[in-house]
N, C-alpha and C positions, 0 to 999 in steps of 0.2 A: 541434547542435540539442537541444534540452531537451523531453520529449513529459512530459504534466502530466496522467495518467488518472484520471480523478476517476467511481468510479462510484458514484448516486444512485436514492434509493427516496420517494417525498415530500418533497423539501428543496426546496420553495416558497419558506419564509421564509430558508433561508439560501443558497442558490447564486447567487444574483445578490449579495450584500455579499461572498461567498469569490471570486467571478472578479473583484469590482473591485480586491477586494485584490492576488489576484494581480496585476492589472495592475500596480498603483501598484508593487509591490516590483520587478517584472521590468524594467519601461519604465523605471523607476530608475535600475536595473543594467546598463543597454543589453546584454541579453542574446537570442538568437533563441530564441523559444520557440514551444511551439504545447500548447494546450490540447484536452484528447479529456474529452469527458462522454458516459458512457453512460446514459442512461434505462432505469431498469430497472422499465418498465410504472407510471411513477407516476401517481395518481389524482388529485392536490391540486392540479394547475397547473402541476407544475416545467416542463413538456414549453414554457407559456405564458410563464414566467419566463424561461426561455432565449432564448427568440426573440430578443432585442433587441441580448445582447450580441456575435455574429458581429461587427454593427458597427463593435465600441469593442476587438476585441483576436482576435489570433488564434485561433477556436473550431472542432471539429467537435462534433457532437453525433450519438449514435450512438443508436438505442431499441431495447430489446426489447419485444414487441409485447405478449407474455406475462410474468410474472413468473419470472423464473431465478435472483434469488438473488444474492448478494454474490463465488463466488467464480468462478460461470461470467461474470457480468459484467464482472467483474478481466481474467479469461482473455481474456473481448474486446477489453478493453482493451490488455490487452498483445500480441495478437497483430493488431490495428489498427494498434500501432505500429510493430511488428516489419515489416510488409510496406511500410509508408511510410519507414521507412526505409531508403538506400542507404548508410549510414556507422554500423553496429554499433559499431564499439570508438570510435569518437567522438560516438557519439550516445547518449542518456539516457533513462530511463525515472521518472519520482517516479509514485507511487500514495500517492493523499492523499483523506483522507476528503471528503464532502460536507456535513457539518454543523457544522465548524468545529473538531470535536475534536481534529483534527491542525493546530497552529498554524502557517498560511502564511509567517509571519515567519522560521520556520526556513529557507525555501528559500534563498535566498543563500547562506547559509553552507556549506547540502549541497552548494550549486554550486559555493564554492569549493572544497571538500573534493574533487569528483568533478577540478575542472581541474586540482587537485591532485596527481591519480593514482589515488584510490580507485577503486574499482570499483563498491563497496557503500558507500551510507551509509545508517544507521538513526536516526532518532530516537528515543530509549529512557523510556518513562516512568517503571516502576518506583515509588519512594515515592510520585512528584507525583497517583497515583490515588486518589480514596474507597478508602475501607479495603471495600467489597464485591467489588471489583474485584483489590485484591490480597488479598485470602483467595480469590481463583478461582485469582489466580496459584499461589498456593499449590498449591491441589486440582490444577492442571493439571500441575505438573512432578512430581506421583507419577502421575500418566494415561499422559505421554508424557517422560520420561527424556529418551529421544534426539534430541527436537525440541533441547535446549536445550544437546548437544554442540558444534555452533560454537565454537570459540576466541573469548575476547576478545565474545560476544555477550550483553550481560546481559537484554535484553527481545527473544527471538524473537518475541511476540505484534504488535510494532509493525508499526502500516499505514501510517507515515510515514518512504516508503525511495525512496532512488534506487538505479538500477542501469543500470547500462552495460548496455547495448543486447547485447552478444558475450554477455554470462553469458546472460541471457533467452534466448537463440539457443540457446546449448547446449543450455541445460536443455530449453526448448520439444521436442513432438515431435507426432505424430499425435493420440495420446490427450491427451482436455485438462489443461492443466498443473495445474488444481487444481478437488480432489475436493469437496474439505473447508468448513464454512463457518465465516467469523470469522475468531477467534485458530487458529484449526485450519487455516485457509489460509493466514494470513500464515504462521504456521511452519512450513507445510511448503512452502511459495515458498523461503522461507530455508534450508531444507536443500536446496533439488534447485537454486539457483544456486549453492551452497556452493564444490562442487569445483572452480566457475573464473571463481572472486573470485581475485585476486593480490594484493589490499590494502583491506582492510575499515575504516570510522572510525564511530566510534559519538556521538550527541552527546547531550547529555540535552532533555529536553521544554521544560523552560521553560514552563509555562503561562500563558496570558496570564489575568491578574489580574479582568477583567471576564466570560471566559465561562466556562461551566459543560457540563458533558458531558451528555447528552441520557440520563439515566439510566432512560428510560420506554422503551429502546428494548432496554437490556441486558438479558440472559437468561443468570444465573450456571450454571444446571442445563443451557441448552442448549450454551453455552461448554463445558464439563466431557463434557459427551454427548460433542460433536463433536471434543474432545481424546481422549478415551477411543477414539475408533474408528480416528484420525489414527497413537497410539500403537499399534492390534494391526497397521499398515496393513506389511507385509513388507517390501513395496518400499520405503519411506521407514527402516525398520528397518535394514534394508542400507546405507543410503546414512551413515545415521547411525553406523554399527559403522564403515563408511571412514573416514568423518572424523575421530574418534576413530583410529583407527590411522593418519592421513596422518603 
């Protein structure tokens, strides 16, 4: 089973065109999947948007009632899936954005890559971003070093990843798995599944030619905040000195 956590903050205009997409690609692929959106206190409609599709394709839809943020709603996401499911090392996690900025068309491919044997797949953007975005990247691997230790991983910042269900399990524990918000959470996801990936595959972004990244929403200062605090974070420090010495 394939779990597809998608979690949203006002995506009115785009989450009903991203779950028809997903459908088209999945129900293509005769694959079993189940999609998880979390609400995270949107004001615009999304909550009215969604209602329709349960109908048209395997949905849950999850809300937070208050505003909590990008990486405590990931956390729900993944630990909504973790308890639905009963097959960890055969079963999947993708966390993919809600505004389109993570290209759906990659999924297939991550699918194949996961029936493969991977563990971890990432989709990497790298050059394919406005140059505001990578001059953050920049700012951000003198912030946090250690985030970007991974073998073989050229963009920790990506929020377009699958992961076997076992790694999430490890890593998961009491305290929530992630602190951090943004690129400061997706990296430090990727270091605390790190130590038990048995096989990582990377692929690039491919952007798809008609959309554009919702750049009203970016914040280069708070990126950079949120890497700065990620990088003094001790525990992620540690885990980062392991990997480098595995």
């Amino acid at each position: 089973m394939i779990h597809i956590g998608i979690p949203v903050h006002n995506e009115r205009e785009t989450i009903g065109p991203l779950l028809w997409r997903i459908r088209e690609l999945l129900y293509g692929e005769q694959r079993q999947f189940r999609v998880l959106v979390c609400d995270d206190a949107s004001d615009d409609g999304t909550a009215e948007a969604l209602e329709r599709y349960p109908r048209v394709l395997p949905l849950t839809v999850l809300r937070n009632e208050e505003r909590r943020g990008y990486a405590a709603t990931l956390d729900r996401l993944i630990r909504a899936t973790l308890r639905r499911s009963g097959y960890p090392r055969r079963d999947a996690f993708v966390s993919l954005q809600g505004d389109f900025s993570d290209p759906p068309e990659r999924l297939p491919e991550m699918l194949r890559r996961f029936e493969g044997g991977a563990d971890l797949v990432t989709v990497a953007r790298g050059d394919s971003e406005p140059l505001p975005r990578r001059l953050t990247r920049a700012g951000g691997q003198l912030c946090a070093r250690h985030l970007l230790s991974a073998p073989a991983v050229t963009d920790p910042y990506a929020s377009l990843r699958l992961y076997r269900l076992f790694a999430l399990e490890r890593a998961a524990g009491e305290e929530p798995l992630l602190r951090y918000e943004g690129w400061a959470a997706n990296a430090a996801l990727l270091l605390q599944v790190w130590p038990f990936v048995r096989r990582f595959e990377e692929i690039p972004h491919d952007p798809h030619p008609v959309r554009r990244y919702r750049d009203a929403r970016f914040r280069a200062g708070e990126q950079l905040r949120q890497l700065f605090a990620v990088g003094r974070d001790r525990a992620l420090r540690e885990i980062g000195r392991q990997v480098m010495d595995a």
